[in-house]
N, CA, C and O atoms as a Tripos MOL2 file, in Angstrom:
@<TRIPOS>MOLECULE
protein
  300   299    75     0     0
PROTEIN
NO_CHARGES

@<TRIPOS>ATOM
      1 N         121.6850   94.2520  103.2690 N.3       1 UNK1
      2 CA        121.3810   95.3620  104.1340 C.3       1 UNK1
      3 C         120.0500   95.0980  104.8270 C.2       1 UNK1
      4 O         119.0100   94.6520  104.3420 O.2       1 UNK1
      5 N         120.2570   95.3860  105.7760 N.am      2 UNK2
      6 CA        117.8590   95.2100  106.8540 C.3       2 UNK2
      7 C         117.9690   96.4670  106.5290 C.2       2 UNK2
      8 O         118.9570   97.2010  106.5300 O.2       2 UNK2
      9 N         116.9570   96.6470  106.2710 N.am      3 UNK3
     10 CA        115.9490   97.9880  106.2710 C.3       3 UNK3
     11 C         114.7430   97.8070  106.7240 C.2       3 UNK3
     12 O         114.1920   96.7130  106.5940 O.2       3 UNK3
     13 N         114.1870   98.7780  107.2830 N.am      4 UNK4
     14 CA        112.8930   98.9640  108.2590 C.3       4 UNK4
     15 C         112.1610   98.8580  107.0590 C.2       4 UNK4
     16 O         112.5290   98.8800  105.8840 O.2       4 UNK4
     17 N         110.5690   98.6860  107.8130 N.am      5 UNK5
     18 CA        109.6790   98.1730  106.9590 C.3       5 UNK5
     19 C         108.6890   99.9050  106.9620 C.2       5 UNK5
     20 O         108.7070  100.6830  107.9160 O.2       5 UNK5
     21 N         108.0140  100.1070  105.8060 N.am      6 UNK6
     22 CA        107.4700  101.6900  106.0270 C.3       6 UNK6
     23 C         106.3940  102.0170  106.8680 C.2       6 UNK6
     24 O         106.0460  103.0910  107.3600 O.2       6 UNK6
     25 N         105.7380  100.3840  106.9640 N.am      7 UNK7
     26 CA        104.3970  100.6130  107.8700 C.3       7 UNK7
     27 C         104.7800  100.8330  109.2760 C.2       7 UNK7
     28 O         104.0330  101.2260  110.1710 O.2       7 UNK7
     29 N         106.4100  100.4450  109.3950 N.am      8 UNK8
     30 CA        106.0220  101.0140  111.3010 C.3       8 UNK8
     31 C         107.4730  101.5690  111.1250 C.2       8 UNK8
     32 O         108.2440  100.8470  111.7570 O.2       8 UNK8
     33 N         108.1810  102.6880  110.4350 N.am      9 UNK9
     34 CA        109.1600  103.1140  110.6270 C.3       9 UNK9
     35 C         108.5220  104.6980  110.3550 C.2       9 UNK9
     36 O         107.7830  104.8660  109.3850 O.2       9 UNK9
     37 N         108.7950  105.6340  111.1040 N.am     10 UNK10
     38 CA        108.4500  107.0600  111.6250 C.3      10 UNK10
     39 C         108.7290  107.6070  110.4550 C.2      10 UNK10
     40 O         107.9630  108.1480  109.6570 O.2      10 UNK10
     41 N         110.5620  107.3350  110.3620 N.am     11 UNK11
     42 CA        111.8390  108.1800  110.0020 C.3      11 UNK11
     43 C         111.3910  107.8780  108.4330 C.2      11 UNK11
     44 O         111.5010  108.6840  107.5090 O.2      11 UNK11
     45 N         110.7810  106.3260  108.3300 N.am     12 UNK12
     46 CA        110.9500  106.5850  106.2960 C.3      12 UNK12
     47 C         109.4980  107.5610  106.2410 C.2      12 UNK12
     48 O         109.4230  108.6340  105.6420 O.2      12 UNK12
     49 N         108.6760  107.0790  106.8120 N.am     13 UNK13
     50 CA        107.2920  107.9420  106.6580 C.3      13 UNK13
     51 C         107.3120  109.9160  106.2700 C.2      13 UNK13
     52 O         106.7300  110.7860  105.6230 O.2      13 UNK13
     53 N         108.2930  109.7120  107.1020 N.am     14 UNK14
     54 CA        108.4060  111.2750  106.7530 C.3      14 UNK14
     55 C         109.2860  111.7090  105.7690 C.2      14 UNK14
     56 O         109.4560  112.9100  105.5590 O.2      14 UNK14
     57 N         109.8730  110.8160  105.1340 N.am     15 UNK15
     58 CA        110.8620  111.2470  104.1570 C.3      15 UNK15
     59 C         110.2230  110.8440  102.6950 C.2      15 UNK15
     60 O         110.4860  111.3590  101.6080 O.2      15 UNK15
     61 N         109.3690  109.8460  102.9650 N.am     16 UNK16
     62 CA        108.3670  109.7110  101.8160 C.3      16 UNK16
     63 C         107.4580  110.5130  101.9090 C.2      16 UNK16
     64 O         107.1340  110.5290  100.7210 O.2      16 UNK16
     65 N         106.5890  111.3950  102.5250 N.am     17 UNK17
     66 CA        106.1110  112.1850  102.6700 C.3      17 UNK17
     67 C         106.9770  113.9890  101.8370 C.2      17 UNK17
     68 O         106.5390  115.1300  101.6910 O.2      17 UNK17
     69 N         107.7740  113.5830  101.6400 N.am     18 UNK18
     70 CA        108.5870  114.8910  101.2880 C.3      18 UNK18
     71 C         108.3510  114.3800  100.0330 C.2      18 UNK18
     72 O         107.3620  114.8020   99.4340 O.2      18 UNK18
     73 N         109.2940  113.2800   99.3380 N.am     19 UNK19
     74 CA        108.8870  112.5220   98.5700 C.3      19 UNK19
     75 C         107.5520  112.5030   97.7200 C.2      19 UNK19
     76 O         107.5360  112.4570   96.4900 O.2      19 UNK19
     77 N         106.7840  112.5310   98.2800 N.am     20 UNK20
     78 CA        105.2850  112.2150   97.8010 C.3      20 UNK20
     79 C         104.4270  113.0900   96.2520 C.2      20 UNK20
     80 O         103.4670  112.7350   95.5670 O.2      20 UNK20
     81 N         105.3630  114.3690   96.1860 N.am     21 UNK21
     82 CA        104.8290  115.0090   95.5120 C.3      21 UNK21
     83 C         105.2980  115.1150   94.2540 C.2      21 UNK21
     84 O         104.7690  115.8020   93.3800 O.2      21 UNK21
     85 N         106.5580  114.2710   94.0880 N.am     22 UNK22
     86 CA        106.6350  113.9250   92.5350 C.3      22 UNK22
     87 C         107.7860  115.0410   92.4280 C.2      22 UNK22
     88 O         108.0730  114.9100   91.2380 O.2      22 UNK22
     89 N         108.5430  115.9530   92.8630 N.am     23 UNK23
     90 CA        109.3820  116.6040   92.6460 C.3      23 UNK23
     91 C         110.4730  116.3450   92.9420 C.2      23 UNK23
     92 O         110.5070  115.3670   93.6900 O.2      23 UNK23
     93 N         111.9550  116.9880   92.5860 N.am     24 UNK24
     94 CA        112.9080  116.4820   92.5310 C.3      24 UNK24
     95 C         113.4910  117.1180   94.3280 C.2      24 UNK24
     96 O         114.2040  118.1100   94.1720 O.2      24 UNK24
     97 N         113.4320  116.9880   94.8540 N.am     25 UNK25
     98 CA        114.2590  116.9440   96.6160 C.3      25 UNK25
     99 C         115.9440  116.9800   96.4110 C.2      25 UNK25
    100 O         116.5720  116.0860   95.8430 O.2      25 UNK25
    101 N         116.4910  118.1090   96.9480 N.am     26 UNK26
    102 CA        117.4790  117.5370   97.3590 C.3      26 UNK26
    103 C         118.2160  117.1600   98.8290 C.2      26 UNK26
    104 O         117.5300  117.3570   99.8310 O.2      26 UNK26
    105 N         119.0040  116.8520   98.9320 N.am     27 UNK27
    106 CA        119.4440  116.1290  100.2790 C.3      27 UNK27
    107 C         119.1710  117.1520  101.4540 C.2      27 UNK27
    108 O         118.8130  116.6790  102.5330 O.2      27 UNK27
    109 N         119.2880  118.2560  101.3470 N.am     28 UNK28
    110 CA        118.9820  119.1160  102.5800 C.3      28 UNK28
    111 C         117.6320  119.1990  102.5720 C.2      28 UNK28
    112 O         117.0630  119.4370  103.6380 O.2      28 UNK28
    113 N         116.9530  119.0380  101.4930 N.am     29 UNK29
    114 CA        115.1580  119.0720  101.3420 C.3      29 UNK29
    115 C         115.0400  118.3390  102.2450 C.2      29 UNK29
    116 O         114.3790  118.6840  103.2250 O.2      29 UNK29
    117 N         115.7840  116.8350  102.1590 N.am     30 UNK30
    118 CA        115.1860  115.7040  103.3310 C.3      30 UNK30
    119 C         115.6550  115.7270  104.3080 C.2      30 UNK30
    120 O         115.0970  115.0860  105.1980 O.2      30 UNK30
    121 N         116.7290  116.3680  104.5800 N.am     31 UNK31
    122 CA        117.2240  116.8280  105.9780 C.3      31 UNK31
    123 C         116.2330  117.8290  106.9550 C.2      31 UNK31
    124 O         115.6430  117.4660  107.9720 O.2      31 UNK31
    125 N         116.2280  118.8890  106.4840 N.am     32 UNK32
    126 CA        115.1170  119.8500  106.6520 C.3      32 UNK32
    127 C         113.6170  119.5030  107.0660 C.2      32 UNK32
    128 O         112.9470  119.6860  108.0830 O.2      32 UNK32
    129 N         113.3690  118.8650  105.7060 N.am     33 UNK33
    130 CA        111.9960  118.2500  105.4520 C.3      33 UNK33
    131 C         111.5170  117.0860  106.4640 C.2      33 UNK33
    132 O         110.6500  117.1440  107.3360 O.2      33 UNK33
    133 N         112.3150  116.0520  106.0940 N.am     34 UNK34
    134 CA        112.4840  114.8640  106.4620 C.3      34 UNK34
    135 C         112.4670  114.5460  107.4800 C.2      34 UNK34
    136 O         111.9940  113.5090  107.9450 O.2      34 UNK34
    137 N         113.2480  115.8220  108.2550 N.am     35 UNK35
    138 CA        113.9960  115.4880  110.0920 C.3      35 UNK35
    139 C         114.9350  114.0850  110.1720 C.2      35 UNK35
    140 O         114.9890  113.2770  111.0990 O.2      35 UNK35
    141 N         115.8660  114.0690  108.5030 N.am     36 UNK36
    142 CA        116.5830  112.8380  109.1390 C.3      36 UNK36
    143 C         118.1810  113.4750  109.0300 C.2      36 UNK36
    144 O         118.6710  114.4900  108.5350 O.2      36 UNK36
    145 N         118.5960  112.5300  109.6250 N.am     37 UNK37
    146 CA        120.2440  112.8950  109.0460 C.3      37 UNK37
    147 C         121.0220  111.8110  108.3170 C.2      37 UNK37
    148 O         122.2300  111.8710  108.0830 O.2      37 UNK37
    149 N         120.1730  110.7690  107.9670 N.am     38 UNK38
    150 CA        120.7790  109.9220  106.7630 C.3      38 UNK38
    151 C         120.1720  110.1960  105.9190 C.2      38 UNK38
    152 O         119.2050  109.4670  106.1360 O.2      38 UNK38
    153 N         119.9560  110.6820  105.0970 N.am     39 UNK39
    154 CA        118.7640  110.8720  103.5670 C.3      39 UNK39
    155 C         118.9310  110.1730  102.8210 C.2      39 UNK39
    156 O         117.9390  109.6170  102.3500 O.2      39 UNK39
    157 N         120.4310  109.7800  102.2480 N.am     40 UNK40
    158 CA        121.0200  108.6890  101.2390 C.3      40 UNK40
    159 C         120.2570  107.3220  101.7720 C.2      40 UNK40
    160 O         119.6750  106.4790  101.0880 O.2      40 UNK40
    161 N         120.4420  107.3640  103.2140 N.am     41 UNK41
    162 CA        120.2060  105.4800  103.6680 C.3      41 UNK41
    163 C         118.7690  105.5980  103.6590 C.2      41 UNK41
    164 O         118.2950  104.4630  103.6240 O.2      41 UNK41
    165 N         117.8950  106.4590  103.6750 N.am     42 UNK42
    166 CA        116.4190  106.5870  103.5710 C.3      42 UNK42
    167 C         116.0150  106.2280  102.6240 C.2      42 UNK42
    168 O         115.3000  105.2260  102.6070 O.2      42 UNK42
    169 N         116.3450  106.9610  101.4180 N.am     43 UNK43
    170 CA        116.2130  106.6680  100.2570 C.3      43 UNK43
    171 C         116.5240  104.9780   99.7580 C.2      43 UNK43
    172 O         115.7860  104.2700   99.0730 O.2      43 UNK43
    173 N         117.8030  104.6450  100.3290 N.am     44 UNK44
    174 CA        117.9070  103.0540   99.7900 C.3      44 UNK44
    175 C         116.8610  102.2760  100.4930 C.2      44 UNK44
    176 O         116.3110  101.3280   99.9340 O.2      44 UNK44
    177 N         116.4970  102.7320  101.9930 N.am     45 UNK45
    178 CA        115.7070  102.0680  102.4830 C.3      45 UNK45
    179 C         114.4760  102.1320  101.8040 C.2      45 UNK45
    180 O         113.9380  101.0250  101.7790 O.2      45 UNK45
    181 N         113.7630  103.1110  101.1860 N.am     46 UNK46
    182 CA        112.7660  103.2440  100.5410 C.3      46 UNK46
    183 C         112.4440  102.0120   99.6370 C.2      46 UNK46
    184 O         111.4540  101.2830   99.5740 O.2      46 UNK46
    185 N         113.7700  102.0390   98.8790 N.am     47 UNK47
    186 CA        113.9480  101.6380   97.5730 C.3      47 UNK47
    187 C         113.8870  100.0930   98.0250 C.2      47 UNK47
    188 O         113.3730   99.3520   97.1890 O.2      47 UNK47
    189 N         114.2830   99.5600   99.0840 N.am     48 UNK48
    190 CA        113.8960   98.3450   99.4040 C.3      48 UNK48
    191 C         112.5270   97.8240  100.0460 C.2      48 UNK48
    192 O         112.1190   96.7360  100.4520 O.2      48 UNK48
    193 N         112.0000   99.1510   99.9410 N.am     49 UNK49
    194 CA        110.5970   98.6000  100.2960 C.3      49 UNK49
    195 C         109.3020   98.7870   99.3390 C.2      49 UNK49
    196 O         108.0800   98.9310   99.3690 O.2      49 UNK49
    197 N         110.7330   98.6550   98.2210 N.am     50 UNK50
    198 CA        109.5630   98.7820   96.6610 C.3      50 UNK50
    199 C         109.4410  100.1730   96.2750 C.2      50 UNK50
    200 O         108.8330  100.1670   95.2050 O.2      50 UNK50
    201 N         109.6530  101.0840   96.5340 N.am     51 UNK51
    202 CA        109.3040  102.2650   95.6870 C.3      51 UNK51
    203 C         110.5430  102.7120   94.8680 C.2      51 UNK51
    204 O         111.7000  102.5580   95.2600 O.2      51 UNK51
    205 N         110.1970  103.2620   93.7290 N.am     52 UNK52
    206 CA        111.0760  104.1040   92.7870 C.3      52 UNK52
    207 C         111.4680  105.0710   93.0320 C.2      52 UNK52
    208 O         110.6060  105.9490   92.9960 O.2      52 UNK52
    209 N         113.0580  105.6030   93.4600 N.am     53 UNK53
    210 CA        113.4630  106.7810   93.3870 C.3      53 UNK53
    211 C         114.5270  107.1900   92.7880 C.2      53 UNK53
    212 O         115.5900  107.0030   93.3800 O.2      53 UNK53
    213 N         114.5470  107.8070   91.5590 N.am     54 UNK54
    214 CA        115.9000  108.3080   90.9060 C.3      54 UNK54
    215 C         116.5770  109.3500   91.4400 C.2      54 UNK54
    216 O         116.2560  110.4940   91.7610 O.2      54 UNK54
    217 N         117.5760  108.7260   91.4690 N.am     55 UNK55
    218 CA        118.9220  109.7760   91.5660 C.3      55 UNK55
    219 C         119.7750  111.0350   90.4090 C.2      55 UNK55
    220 O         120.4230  110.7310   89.4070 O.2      55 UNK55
    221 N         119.5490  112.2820   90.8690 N.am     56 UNK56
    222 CA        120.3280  113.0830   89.8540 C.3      56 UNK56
    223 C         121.7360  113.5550   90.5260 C.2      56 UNK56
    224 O         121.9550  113.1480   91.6670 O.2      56 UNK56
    225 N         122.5390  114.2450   90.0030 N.am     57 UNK57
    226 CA        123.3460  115.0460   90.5750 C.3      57 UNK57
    227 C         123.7050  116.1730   89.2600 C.2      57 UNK57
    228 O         124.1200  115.8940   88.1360 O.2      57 UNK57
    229 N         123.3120  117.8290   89.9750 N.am     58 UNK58
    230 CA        123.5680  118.9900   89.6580 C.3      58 UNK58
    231 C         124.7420  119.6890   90.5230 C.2      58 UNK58
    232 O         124.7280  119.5420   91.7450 O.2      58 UNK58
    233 N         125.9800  120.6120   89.7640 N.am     59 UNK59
    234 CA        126.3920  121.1150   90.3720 C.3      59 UNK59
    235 C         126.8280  120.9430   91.9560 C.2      59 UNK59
    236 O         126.8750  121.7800   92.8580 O.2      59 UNK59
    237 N         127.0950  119.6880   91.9440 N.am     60 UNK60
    238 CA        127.5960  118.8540   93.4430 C.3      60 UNK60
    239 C         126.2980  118.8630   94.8170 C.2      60 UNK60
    240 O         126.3290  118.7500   96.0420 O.2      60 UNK60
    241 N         125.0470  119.1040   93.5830 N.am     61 UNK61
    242 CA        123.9640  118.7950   94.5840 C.3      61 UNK61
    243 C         123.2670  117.7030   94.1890 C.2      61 UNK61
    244 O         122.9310  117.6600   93.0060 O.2      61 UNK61
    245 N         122.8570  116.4550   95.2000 N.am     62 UNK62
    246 CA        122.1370  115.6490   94.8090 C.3      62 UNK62
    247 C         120.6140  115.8080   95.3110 C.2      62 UNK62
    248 O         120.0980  116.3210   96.3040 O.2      62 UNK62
    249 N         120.0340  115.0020   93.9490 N.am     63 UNK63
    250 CA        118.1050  115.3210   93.8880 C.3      63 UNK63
    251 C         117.7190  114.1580   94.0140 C.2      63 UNK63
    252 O         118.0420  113.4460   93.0630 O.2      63 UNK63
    253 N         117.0490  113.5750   94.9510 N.am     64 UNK64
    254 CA        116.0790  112.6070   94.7660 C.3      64 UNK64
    255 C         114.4260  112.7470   94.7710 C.2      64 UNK64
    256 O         113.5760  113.3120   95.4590 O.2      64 UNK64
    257 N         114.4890  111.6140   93.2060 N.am     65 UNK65
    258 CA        112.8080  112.0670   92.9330 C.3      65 UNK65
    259 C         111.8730  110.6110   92.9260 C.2      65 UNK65
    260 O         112.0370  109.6880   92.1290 O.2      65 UNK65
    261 N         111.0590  110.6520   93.8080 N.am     66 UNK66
    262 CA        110.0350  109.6230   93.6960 C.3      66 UNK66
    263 C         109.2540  109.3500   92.2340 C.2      66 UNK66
    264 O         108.4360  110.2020   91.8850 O.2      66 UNK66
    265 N         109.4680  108.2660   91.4310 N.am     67 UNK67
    266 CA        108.7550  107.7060   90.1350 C.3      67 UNK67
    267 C         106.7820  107.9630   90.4140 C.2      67 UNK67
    268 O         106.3550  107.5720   91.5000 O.2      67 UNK67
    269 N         106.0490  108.4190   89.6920 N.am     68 UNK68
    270 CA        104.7100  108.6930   89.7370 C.3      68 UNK68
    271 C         104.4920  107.5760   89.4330 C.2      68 UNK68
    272 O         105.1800  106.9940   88.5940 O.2      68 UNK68
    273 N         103.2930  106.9230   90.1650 N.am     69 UNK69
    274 CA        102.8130  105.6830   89.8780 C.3      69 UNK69
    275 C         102.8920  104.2790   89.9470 C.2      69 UNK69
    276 O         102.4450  103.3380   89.2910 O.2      69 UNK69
    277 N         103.8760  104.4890   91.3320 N.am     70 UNK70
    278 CA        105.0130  103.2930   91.7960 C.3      70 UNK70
    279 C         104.2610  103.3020   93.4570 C.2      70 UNK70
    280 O         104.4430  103.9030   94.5160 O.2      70 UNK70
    281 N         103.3250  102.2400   92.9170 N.am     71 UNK71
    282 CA        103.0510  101.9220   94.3450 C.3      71 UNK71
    283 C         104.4560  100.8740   94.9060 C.2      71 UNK71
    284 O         105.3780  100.3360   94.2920 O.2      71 UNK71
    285 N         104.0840  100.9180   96.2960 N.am     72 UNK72
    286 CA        105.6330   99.5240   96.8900 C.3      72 UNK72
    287 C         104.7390   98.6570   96.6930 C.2      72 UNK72
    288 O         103.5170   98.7740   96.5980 O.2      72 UNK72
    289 N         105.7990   97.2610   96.6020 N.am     73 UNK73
    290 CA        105.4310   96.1470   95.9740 C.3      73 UNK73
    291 C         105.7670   95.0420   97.0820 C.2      73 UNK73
    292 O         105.5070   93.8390   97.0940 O.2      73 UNK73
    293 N         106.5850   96.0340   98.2200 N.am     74 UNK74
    294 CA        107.0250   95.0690   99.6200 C.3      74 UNK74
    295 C         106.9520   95.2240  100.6710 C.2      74 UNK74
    296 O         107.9140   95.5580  101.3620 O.2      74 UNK74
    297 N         105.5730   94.9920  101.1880 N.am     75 UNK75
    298 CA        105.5270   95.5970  102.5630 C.3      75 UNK75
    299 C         104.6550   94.3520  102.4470 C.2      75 UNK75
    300 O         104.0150   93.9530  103.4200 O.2      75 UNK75
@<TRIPOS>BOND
     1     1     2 1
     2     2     3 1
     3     3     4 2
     4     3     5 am
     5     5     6 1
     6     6     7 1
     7     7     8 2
     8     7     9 am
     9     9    10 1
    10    10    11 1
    11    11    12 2
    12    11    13 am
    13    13    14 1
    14    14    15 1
    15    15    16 2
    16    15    17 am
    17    17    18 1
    18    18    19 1
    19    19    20 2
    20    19    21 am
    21    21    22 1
    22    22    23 1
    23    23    24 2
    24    23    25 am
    25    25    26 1
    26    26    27 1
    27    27    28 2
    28    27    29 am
    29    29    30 1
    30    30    31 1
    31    31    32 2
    32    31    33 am
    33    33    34 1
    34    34    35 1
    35    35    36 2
    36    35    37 am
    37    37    38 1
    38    38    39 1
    39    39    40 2
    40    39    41 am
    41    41    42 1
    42    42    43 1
    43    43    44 2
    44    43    45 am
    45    45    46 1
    46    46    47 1
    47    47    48 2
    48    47    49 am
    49    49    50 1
    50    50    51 1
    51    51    52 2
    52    51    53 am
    53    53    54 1
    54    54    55 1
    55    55    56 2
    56    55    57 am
    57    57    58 1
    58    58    59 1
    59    59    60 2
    60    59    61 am
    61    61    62 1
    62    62    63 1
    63    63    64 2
    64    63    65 am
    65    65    66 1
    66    66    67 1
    67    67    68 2
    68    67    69 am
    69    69    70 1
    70    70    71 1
    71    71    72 2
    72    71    73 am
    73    73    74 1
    74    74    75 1
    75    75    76 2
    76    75    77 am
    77    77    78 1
    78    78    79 1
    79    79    80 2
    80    79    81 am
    81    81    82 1
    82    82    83 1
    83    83    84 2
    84    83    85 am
    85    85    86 1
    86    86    87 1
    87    87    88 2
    88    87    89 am
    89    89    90 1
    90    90    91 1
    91    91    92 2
    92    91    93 am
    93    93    94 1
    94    94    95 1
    95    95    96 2
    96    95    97 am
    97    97    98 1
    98    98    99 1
    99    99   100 2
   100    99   101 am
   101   101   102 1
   102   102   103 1
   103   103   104 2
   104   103   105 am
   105   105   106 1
   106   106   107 1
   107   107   108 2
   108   107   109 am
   109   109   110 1
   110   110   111 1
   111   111   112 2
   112   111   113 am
   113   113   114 1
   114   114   115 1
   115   115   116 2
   116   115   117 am
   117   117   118 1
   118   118   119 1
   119   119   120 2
   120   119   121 am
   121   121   122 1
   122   122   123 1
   123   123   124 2
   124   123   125 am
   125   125   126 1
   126   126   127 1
   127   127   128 2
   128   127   129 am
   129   129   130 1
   130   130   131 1
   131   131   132 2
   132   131   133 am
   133   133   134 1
   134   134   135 1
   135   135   136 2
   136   135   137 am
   137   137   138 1
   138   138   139 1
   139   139   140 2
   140   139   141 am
   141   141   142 1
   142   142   143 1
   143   143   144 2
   144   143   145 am
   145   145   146 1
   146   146   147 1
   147   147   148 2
   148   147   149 am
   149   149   150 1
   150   150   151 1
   151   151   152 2
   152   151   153 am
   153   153   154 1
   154   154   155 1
   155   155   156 2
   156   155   157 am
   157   157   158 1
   158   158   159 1
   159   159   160 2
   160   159   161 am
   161   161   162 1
   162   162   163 1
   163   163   164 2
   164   163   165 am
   165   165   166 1
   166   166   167 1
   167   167   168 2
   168   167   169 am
   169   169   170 1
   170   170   171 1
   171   171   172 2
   172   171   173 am
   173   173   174 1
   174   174   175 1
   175   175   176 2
   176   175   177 am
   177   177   178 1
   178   178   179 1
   179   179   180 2
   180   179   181 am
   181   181   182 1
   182   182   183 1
   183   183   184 2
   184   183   185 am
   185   185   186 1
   186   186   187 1
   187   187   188 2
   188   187   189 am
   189   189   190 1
   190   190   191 1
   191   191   192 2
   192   191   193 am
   193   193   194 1
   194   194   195 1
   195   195   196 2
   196   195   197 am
   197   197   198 1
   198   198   199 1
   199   199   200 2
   200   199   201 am
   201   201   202 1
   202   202   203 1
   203   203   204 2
   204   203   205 am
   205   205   206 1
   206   206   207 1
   207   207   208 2
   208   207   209 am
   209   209   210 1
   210   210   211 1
   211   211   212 2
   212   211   213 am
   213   213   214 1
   214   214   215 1
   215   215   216 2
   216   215   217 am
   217   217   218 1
   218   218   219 1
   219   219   220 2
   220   219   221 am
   221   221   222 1
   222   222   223 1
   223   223   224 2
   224   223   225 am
   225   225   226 1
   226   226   227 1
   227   227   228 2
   228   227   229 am
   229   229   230 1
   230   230   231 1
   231   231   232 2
   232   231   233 am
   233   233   234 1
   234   234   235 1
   235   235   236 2
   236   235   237 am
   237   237   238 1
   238   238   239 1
   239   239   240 2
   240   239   241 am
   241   241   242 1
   242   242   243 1
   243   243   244 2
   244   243   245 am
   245   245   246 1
   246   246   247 1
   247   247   248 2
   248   247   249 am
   249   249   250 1
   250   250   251 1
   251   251   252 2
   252   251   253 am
   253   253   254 1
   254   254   255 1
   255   255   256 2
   256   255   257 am
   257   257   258 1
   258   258   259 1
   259   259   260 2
   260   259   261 am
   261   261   262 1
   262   262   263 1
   263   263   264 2
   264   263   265 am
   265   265   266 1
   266   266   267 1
   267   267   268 2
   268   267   269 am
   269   269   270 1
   270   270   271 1
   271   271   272 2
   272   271   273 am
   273   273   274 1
   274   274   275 1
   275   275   276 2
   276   275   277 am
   277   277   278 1
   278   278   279 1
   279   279   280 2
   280   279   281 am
   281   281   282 1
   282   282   283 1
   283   283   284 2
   284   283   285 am
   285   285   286 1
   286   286   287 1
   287   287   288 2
   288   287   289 am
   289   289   290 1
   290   290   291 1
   291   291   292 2
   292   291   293 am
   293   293   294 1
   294   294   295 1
   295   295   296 2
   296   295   297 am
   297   297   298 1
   298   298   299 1
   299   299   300 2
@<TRIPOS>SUBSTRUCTURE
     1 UNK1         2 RESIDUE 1 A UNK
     2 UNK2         6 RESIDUE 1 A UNK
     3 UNK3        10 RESIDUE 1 A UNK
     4 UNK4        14 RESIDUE 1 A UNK
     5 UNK5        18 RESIDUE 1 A UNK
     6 UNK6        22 RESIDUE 1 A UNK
     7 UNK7        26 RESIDUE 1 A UNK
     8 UNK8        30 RESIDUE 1 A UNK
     9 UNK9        34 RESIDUE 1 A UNK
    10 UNK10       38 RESIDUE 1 A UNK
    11 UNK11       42 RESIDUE 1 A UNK
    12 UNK12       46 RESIDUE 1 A UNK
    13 UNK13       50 RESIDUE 1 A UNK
    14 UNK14       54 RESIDUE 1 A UNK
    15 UNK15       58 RESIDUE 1 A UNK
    16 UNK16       62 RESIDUE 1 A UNK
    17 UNK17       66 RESIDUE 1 A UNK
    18 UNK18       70 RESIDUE 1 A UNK
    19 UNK19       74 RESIDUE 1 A UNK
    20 UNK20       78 RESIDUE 1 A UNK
    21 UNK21       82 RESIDUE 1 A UNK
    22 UNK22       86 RESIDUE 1 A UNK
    23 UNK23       90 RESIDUE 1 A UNK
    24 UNK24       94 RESIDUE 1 A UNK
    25 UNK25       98 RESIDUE 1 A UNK
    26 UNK26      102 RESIDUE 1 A UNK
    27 UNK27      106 RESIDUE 1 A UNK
    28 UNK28      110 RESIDUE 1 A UNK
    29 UNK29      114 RESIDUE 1 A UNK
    30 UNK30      118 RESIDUE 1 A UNK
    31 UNK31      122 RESIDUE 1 A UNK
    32 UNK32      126 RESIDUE 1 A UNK
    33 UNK33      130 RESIDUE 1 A UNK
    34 UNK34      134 RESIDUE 1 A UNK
    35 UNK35      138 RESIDUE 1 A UNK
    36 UNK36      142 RESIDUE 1 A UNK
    37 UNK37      146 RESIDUE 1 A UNK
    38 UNK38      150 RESIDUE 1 A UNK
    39 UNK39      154 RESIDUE 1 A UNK
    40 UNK40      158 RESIDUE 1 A UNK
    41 UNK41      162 RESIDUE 1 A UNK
    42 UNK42      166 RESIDUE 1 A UNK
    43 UNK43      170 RESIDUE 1 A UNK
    44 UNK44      174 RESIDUE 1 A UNK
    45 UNK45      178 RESIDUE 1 A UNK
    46 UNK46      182 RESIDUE 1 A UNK
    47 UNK47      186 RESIDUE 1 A UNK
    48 UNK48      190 RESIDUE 1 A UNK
    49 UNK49      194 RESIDUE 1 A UNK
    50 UNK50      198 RESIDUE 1 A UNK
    51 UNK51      202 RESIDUE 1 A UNK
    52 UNK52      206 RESIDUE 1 A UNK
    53 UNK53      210 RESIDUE 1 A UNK
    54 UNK54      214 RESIDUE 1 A UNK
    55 UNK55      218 RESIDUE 1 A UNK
    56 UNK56      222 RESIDUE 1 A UNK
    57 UNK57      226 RESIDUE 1 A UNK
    58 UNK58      230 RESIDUE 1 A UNK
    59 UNK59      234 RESIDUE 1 A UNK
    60 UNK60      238 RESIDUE 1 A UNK
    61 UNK61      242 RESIDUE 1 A UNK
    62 UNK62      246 RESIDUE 1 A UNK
    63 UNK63      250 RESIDUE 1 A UNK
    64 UNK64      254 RESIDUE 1 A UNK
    65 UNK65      258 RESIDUE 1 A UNK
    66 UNK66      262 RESIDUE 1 A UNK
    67 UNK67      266 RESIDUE 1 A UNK
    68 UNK68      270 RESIDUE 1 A UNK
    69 UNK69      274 RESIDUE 1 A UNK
    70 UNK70      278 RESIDUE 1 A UNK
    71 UNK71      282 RESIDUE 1 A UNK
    72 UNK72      286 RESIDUE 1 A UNK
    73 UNK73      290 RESIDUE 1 A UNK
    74 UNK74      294 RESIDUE 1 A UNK
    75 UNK75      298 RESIDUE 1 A UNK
């Protein structure tokens, strides 16, 4: 998969920014939040640019939560 890199991509910046606070998000959080309309591909993109984000699923809602203490390791 290419994925954008975070230092010059807008769209991950702001979805890590939602991200940022260590709580669990769910997909309309980053829709909303985020201003994106892929949240899933954000998230993988994230995840390829080194940061930790676990995946839950409640009641047919999914949460994604940024790991505390996970700087990226690929930029």
């Amino acid at each position: 998969m290419n994925h954008a890199n975070i230092k010059r991509s807008k769209r991950l910046q702001k979805v890590l920014g939602v991200l940022m606070d260590g709580k669990k998000h769910s997909t309309w959080d980053l829709v909303e939040y985020g201003r994106t309309v892929a949240p899933a591909t954000c998230v993988s993109e994230l995840r390829c640019n080194g940061y930790s984000i676990t995946h839950t699923c409640a009641n047919g809602v999914h949460y994604y939560q940024l790991e505390r203490g996970v700087e990226s390791c690929a930029v």
